[in-house]
C-alpha positions, 0 to 999 in steps of 0.5 A: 500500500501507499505509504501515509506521506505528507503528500497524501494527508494534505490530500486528505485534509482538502478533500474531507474539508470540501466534502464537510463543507459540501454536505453543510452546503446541501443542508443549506439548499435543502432548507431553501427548497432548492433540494427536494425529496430526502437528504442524508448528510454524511459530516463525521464519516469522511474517514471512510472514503478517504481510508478506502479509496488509498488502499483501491486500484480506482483504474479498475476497482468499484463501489456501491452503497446505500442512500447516504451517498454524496462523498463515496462518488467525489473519493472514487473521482466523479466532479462534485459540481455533476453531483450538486447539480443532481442533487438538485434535479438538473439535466446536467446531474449524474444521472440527468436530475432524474436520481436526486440525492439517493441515487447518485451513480456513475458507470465511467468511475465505477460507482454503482449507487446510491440505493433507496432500498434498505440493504438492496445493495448488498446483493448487487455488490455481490454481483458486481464481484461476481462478474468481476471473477467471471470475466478475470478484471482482477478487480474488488468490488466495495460495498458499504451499507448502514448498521440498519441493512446489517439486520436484512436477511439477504446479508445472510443469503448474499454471505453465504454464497459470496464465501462458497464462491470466493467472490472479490468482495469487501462487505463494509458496514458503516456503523455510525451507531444509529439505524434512523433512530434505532441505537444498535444496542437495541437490535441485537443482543450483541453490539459487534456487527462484525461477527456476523461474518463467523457464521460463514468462517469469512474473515471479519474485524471492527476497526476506528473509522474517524481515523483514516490510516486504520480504515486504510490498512483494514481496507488494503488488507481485505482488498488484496485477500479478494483479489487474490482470489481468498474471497469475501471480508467483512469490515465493521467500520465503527464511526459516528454523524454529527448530523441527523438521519435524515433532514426530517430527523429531530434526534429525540433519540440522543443528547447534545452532549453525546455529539458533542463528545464524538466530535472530539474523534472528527477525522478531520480534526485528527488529520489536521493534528497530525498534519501540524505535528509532522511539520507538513504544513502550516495554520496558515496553510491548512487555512488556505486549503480550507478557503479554497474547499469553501471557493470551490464548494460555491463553484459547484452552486454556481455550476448548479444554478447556471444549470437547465432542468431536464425536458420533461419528455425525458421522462419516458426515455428512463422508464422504458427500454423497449421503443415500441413498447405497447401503449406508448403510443397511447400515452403520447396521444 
């Protein structure tokens, strides 16, 4: 792996600035309607994406995930202002403005969701590997999903046959500790997600993920294991948002001063630390990254707004495939 050098810390000091900055920006259009639908914030999470694309091959590698899915996309290279710009509804978004916040996808950069369906993409993550080992890519597919979809019986189902089939898979839970607004203690009579994966004899560990450096090395490990050929890992990554579940979420289910706890663990506070410990920058530095991850995060607006809304007739180009398919005519008359 890559070795943990200043370059790549101050990579990850201006990506996790701009992906915090990013998400504050949504929940401010979202306030003012400019975002409509759901939105599921991702602040005090970035650690993940940033451990896991240092350890991927991103020439060949994929991602899936669930709906909480703005940052994954911008870590595995998709252009933020495409995803503001979705997010939004616009023609020029990921998916056309036709996905919104929950579906952001993008085939060039091997990013697959974005999924409203709770634990629906683990199979699909599964799949992926699959075709993967079919058609010799040497490629690992990562599938993250939330403590909630941990619950979902087609875990169990999609475990079982990714380990008989050794598939190239790295199975993440994102534990932030909240499924909506359900504490993890109160789903199961054990509180170490991970060890679902003993069931299968699949390898499975928890590590820290407000630290990028552990999330990295857990990664890499699992990474190589499947693209060797050893098959699945099931990585708990234990971390924690600052945000609501959703914007709909008013958090009767924890304190203030519980957050406020767990913000002494922001990542990006960590990175930052390490960062002036090692002499590799400057206050004054960091605060110039800092001011260019606000600039560019208003460039991303600005792209956004200048931006058209679909054509309305494009909606039945998105629901079906077939030309002639019967009735058609029918609608458009």
């Amino acid at each position: 792996m890559k070795e943990f050098s200043k370059e790549v810390y101050l990579k990850w000091y201006e990506d996790m600035t701009m992906w915090r900055r990013f998400e504050d920006k949504c929940r401010s259009l979202y306030l003012k309607q400019k975002i409509r639908g759901f939105l599921h914030l991702y602040n005090g999470q970035e650690a993940i994406p940033a451990g896991f694309t240092h350890a991927m091959d991103l020439t060949k590698d994929s991602m899936i995930t669930a709906y909480r899915c703005h940052i994954h996309p911008m870590a595995m290279g998709v252009d933020p202002k495409r995803i503001m710009a979705e997010l939004c509804g616009k023609a020029t978004g990921t998916s056309g403005g036709m996905g919104g916040s929950m579906h952001i996808f993008s085939k060039e950069h091997r990013f697959y969701g974005g999924h409203g369906i709770v634990g629906g993409q683990i199979p699909l993550g599964a799949g992926i590997a699959f075709a993967d080992k079919y058609f010799d890519r040497k490629a690992v597919n990562i599938c993250f999903f939330g403590d909630g979809a941990a619950r979902q019986g087609s875990l169990h189902e999609t475990f079982n046959m990714a380990m008989n089939w050794k598939l190239p898979v790295v199975f993440v839970v994102e534990n932030n500790q909240y499924a909506m607004g359900t504490s993890v203690k109160r789903t199961a009579n054990h509180e170490d997600i991970y060890k679902l994966g003993l069931g299968y004899e699949m390898p499975c560990l928890a590590v820290d993920a407000m630290d990028p450096e552990k999330v990295a090395e857990a990664a890499y490990e699992a990474i190589e294991r499947a693209r060797r050929g050893d098959g699945p890992t099931f990585i708990e990554a234990r971390t924690y948002r600052y945000r609501g579940h959703s914007m709909s979420d008013a958090e009767p289910y924890r304190s203030k001063e519980e957050v406020a706890i767990h913000k002494n663990d922001d990542p990006m506070e960590l990175v930052k630390h390490r960062i002036l410990e090692n002499g590799w920058a400057t206050e004054a530095e960091l605060e110039t990254i800092d001011n260019k991850s606000r600039d560019f995060v208003e460039e991303c607006i600005e792209f956004m707004e200048n931006s058209p809304y679909p054509d309305p007739e494009k909606i039945y180009e998105y629901v079906y495939a077939q030309e002639d398919y019967p009735f058609l005519d029918k609608l458009e008359n």
